[in-house]
FILUMKE-807088 format. One record per residue (C-alpha): residue number from 1; x, y, z. Coordinates in nm, 2 decimals, padded with zeros to 4 digits. Each point is the difference from the previous one (the first is absolute). Example, Ala and Ser with C-alpha at 12.3 -4.5 7.8 and 13.67 -1.06 7.14 Angstrom:
<1,<01.23,-00.45,00.78>>
<2,<00.14,00.34,-00.07>>
***
This chain:
<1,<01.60,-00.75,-05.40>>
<2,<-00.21,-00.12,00.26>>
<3,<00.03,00.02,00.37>>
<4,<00.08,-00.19,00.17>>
<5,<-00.25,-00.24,00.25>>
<6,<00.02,00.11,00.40>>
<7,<00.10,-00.31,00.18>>
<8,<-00.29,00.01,00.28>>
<9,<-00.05,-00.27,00.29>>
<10,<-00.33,-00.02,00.18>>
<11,<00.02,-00.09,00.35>>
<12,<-00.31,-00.17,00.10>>
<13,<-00.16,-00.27,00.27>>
<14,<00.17,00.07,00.30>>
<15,<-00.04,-00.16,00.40>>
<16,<-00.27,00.26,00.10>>
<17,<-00.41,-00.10,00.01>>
<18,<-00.01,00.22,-00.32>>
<19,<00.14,-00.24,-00.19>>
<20,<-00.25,-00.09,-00.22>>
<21,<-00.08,00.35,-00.05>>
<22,<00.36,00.05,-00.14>>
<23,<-00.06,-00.26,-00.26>>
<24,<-00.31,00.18,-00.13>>
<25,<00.19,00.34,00.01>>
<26,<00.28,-00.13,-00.16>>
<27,<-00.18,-00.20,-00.25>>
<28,<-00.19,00.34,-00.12>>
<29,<00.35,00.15,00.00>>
<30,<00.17,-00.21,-00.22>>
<31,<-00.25,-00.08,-00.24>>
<32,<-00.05,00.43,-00.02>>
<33,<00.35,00.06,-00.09>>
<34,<00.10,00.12,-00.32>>
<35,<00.18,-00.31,-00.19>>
<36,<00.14,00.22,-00.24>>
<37,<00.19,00.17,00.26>>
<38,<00.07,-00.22,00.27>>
<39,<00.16,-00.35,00.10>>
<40,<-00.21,-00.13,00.29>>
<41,<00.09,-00.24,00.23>>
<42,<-00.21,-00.15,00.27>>
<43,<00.23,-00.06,00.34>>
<44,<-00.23,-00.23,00.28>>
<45,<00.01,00.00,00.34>>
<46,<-00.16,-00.30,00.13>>
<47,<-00.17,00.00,00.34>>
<48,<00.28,-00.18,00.17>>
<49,<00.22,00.31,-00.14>>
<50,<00.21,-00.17,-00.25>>
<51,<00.08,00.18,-00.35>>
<52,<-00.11,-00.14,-00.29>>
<53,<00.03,00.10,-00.42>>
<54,<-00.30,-00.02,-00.10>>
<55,<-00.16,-00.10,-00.39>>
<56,<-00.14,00.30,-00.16>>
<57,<-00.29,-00.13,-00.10>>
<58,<-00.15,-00.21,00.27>>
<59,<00.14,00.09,00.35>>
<60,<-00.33,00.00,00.13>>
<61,<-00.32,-00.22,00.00>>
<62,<-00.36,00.13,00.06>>
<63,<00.09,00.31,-00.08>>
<64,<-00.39,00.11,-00.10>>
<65,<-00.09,-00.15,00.36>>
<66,<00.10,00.17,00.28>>
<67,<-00.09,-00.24,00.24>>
<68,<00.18,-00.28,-00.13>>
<69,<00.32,00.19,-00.19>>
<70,<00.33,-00.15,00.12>>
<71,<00.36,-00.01,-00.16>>
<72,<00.08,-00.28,-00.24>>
<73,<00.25,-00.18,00.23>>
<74,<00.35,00.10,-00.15>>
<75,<00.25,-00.29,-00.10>>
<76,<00.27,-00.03,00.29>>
<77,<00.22,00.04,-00.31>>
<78,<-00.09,00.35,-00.06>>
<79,<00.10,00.06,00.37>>
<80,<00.14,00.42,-00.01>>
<81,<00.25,00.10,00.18>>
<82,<00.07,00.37,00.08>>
<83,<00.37,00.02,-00.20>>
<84,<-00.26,-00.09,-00.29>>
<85,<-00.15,00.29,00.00>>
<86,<00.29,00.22,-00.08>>
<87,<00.13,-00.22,-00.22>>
<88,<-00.29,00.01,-00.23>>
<89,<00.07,00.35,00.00>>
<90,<-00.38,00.07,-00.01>>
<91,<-00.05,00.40,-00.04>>
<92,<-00.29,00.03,00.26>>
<93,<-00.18,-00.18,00.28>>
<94,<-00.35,00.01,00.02>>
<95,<-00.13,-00.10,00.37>>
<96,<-00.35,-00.09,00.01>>
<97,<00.06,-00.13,00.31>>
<98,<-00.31,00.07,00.26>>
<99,<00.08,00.01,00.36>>
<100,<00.27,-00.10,00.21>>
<101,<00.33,-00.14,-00.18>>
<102,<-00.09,00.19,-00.31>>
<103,<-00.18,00.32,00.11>>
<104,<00.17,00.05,00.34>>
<105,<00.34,00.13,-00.16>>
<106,<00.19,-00.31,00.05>>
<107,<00.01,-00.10,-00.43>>
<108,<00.10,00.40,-00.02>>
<109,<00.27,-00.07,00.21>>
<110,<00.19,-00.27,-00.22>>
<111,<-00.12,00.13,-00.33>>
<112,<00.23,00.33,00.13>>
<113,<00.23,-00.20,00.11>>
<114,<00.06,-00.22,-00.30>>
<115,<-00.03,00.38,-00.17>>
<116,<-00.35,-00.13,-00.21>>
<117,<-00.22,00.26,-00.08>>
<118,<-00.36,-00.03,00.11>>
<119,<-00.33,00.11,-00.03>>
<120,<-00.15,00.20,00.31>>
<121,<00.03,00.17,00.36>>
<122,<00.37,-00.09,00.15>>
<123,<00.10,-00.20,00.27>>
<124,<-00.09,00.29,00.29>>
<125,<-00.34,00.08,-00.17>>
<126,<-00.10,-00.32,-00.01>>
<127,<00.05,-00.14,00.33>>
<128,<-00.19,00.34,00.15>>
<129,<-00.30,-00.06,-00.18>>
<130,<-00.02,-00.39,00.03>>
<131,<00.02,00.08,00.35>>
<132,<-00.36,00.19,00.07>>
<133,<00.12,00.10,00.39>>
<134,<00.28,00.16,-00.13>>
<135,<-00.14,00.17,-00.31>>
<136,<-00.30,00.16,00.18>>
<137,<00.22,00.10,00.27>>
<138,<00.18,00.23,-00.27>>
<139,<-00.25,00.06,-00.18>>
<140,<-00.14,00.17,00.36>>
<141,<00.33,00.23,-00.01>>
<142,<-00.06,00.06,-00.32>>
<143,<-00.38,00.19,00.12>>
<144,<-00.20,-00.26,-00.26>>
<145,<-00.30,-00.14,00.18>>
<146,<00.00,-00.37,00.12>>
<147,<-00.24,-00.22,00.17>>
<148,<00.05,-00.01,00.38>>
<149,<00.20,-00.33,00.08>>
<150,<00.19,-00.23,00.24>>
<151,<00.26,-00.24,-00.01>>
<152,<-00.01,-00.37,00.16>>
<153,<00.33,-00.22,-00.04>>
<154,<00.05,-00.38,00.05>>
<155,<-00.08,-00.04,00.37>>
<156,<-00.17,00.30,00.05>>
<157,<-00.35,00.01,00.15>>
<158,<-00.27,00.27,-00.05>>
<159,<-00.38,00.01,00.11>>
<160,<-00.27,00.07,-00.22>>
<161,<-00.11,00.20,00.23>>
<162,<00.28,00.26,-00.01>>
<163,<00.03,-00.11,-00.37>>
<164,<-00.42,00.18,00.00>>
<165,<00.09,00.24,00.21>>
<166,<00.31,00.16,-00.19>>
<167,<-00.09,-00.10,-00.38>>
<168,<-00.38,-00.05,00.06>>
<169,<-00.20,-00.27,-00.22>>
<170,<00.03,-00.16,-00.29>>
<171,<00.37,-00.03,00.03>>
<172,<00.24,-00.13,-00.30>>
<173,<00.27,-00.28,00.16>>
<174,<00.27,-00.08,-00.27>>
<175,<00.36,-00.10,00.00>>
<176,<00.24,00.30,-00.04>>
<177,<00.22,-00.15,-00.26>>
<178,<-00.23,-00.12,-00.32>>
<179,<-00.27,00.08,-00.24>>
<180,<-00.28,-00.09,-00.18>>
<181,<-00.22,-00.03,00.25>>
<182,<00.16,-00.29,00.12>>
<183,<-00.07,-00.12,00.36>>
<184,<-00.22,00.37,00.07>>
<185,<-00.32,-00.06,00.19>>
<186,<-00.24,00.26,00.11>>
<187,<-00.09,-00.03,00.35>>
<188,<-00.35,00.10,00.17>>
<189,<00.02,-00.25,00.31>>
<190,<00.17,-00.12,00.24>>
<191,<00.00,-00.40,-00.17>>
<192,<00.12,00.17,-00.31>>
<193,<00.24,00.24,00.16>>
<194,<00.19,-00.37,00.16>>
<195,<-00.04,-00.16,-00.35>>
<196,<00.16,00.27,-00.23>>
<197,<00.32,00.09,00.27>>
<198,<00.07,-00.41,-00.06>>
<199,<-00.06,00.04,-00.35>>
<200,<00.24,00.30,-00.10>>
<201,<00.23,-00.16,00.23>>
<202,<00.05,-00.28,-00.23>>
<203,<00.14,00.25,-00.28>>
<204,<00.22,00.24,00.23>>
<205,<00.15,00.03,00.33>>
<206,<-00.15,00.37,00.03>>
<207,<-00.34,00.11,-00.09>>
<208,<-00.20,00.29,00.03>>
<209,<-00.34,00.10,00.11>>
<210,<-00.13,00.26,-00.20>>
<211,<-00.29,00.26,00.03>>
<212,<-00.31,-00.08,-00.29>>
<213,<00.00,00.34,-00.15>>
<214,<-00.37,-00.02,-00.16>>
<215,<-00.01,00.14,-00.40>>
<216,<00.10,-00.06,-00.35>>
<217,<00.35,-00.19,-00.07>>
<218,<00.21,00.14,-00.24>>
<219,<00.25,-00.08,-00.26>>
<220,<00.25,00.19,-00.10>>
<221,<00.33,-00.11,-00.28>>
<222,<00.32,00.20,00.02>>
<223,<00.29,-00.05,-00.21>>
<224,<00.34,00.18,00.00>>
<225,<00.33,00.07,00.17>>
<226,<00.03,00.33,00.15>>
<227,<-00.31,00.17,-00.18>>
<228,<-00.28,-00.30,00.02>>
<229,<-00.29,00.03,-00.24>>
<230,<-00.38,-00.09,00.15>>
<231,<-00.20,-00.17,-00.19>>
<232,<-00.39,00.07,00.02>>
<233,<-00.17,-00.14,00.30>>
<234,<-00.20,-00.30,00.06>>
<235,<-00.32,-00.10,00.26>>
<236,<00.01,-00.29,00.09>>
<237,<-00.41,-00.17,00.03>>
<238,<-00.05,-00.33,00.15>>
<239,<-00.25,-00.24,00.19>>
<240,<00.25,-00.14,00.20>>
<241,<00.03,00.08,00.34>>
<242,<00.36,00.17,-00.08>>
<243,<00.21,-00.03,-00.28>>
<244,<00.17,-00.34,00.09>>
<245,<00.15,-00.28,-00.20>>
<246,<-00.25,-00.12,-00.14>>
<247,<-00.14,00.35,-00.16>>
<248,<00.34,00.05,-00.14>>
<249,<00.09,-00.27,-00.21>>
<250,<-00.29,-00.25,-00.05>>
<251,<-00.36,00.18,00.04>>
<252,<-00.06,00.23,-00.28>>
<253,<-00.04,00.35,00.18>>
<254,<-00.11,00.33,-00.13>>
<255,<00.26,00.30,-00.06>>
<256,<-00.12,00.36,-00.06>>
<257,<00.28,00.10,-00.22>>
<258,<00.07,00.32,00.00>>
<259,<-00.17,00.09,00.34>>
<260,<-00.20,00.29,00.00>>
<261,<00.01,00.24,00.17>>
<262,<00.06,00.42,00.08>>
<263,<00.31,00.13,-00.15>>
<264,<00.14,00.11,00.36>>
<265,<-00.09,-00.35,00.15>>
<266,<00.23,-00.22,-00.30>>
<267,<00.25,00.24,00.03>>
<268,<00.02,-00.07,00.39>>
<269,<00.01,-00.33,-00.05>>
<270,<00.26,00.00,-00.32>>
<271,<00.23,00.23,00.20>>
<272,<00.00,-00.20,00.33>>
<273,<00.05,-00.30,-00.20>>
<274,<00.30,00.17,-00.18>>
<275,<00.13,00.12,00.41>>
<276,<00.00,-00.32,00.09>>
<277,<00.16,-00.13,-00.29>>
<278,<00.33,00.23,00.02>>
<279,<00.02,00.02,00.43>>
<280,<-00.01,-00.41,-00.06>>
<281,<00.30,-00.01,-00.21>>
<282,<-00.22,-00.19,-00.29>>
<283,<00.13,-00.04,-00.34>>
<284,<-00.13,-00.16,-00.26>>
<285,<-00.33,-00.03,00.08>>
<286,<-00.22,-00.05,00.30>>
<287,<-00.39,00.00,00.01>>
<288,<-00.14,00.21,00.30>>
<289,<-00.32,-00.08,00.14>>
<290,<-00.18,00.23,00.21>>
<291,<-00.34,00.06,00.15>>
<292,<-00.20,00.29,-00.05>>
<293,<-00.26,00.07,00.29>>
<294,<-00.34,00.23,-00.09>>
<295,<00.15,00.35,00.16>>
<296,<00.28,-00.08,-00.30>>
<297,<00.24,-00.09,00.28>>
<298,<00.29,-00.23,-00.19>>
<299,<00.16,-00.28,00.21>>
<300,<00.30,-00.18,-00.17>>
<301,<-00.05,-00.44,00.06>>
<302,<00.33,-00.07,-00.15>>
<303,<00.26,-00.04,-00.30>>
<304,<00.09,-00.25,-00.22>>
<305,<00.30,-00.02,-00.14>>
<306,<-00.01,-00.30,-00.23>>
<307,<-00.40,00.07,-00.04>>
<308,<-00.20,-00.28,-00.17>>
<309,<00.03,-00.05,-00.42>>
<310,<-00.29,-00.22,-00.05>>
<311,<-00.26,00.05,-00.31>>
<312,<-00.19,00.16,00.24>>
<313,<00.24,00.18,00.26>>
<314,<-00.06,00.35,00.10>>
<315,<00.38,00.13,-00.08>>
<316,<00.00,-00.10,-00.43>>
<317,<-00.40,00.07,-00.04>>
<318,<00.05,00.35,00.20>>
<319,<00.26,00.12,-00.24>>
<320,<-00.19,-00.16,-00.30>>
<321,<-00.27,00.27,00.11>>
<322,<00.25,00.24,-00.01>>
<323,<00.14,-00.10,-00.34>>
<324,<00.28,-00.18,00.04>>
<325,<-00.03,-00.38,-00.15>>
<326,<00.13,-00.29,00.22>>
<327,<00.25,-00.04,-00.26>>
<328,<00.11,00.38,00.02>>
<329,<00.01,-00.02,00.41>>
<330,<00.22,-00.25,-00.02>>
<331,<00.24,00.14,-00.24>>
<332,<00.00,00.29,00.21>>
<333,<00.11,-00.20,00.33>>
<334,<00.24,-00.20,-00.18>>
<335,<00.14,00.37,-00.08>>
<336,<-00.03,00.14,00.31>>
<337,<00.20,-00.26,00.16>>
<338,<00.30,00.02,-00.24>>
<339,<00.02,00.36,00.01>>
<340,<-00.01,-00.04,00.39>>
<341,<00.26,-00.25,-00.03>>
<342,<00.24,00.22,-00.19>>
<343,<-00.04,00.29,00.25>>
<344,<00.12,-00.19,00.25>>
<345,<00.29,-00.13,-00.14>>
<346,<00.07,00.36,-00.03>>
<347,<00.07,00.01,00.35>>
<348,<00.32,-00.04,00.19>>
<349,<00.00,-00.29,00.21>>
<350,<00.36,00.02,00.10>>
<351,<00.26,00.29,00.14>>
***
């Protein structure tokens, strides 16, 4: 007798400024998973935050362009709403959801609510590590190595002079809450300096001012509950100024999968990677990306939770190097997640 098909819902678009890279993620996503074993569904967010079912075979359009990938505009009769969602009794959520609304713990907080399980960190671990004051504040009390930084909110004024003197030059501006390079600038002048604070401010209402730490950027995959796995590592080599938009998803860019290096050197970097991990309360899977200075001095830049899953995203083609197939990674989330789920309905939530 043959099993039965998994039910499985994957979340994508969303209101953040990674929305198009959602659609790519998602896209790779649900043309990976195994047919034979799973149901999928496609769920859109649009960018005015209304929920949407989505056709399973042409949700998106552009999808071999980055530049110009977009939804397919959902009829207003396939309008969602969330009672939906548990009455389709689907068996797993999948958010590929980049950014605020999606990677910021708010969608973890109504999937456990509506008692869905779901793929990735939980509602606690996700807001930490969307938020990159808070996470390298912890990641400080947790004695991992961070970049010096400060903090500016809405209304706040700094001086690039004090902003030389305490972090010294180039400086990285970016908006606390987001990722893929969205709204960063690096800053060696003053004219810059003004033009990058107004810039992140347009994504956030915090940003931070961060120290350039000057050596190789590294990639690292984790996967797991309470003991993560770490994938082999990855060095990231670019022309690009920094590793921005731009030299993420559309310019073709050159990955030295695995990184070489001495044996005491990767297993630096995989165990602060796998720290990091477990004192951020990341489940799942995260990709942690580091820096790694000449003297072998390891700096942790930050987590992501719901990392990228693009053809040519560092968190699938990491663990490809490692020997697990896109199609076995995601298997082993999908299981992750239900076993997690099961656990905690283990636990008493009443006297």
């Amino acid at each position: 007798m043959m099993n039965k098909k998994l039910k499985v819902g994957v979340l994508l678009g969303g209101r953040s400024a990674e929305h198009e890279v959602s659609l790519l993620s998602a896209n790779n996503i649900i043309g990976t998973l195994d047919k034979n074993k799973y149901d999928v569904f496609p769920i859109i967010i649009d960018k005015d935050g209304k929920w949407f079912w989505g056709d399973k075979k042409n949700f998106i359009i552009n999808e071999n362009n980055p530049q110009l990938v977009k939804l397919n505009k959902p009829s207003k009769k396939n309008r969602l709403i969330f009672n939906q969602l548990v009455e389709k009794k689907f068996d797993i959520i999948f958010p590929v959801l980049h950014g605020p609304y999606g990677e910021d713990g708010s969608v973890q907080g109504l999937l456990k609510l509506l008692e869905i399980p779901y793929v990735g960190t939980d509602i606690l671990g996700s807001a930490i590590n969307l938020d990159k004051v808070i996470e390298k504040r912890l990641l400080k009390e947790a004695g991992i190595l961070v970049p010096k930084f400060l903090v500016l909110r809405k209304g706040e004024r700094i001086s690039f002079i004090n902003v030389k003197k305490k972090l010294g030059l180039p400086v990285f501006i970016k908006p606390a809450n987001l990722g893929s390079s969205v709204g960063i600038s690096k800053v060696r002048t003053r004219n810059e300096f003004n033009n990058a604070i107004k810039r992140a401010f347009l994504y956030d209402n915090k940003i931070i001012l961060e120290e350039f730490i000057k050596g190789d950027e590294i990639f690292c995959s984790v996967l797991g509950n309470e003991n993560p796995s770490v994938s082999v590592l990855g060095r990231l080599k670019t022309n690009h100024d920094f590793y921005d938009y731009n030299a993420k998803y559309i310019d073709d860019i050159k990955m030295e999968i695995p990184f070489i290096g001495d044996k005491r050197t990767i297993n630096h970097l995989q165990e602060t990677a796998r720290k990091a991990y477990q004192e951020l309360c990341c489940q799942g899977m995260a990709r942690v990306d580091m820096f790694l200075t000449k003297n072998n001095k390891v700096y942790l830049c930050e987590i992501n939770t719901i990392p990228g899953f693009t053809g040519h995203s560092w968190y699938p083609l990491l663990w490809n190097a490692s020997g697990i197939s896109t199609k076995e990674l995601l298997d082993k989330l999908i299981s992750l997640a239900l076993k997690k789920f099961k656990e905690d309905k283990k636990l008493k939530t009443i006297i």
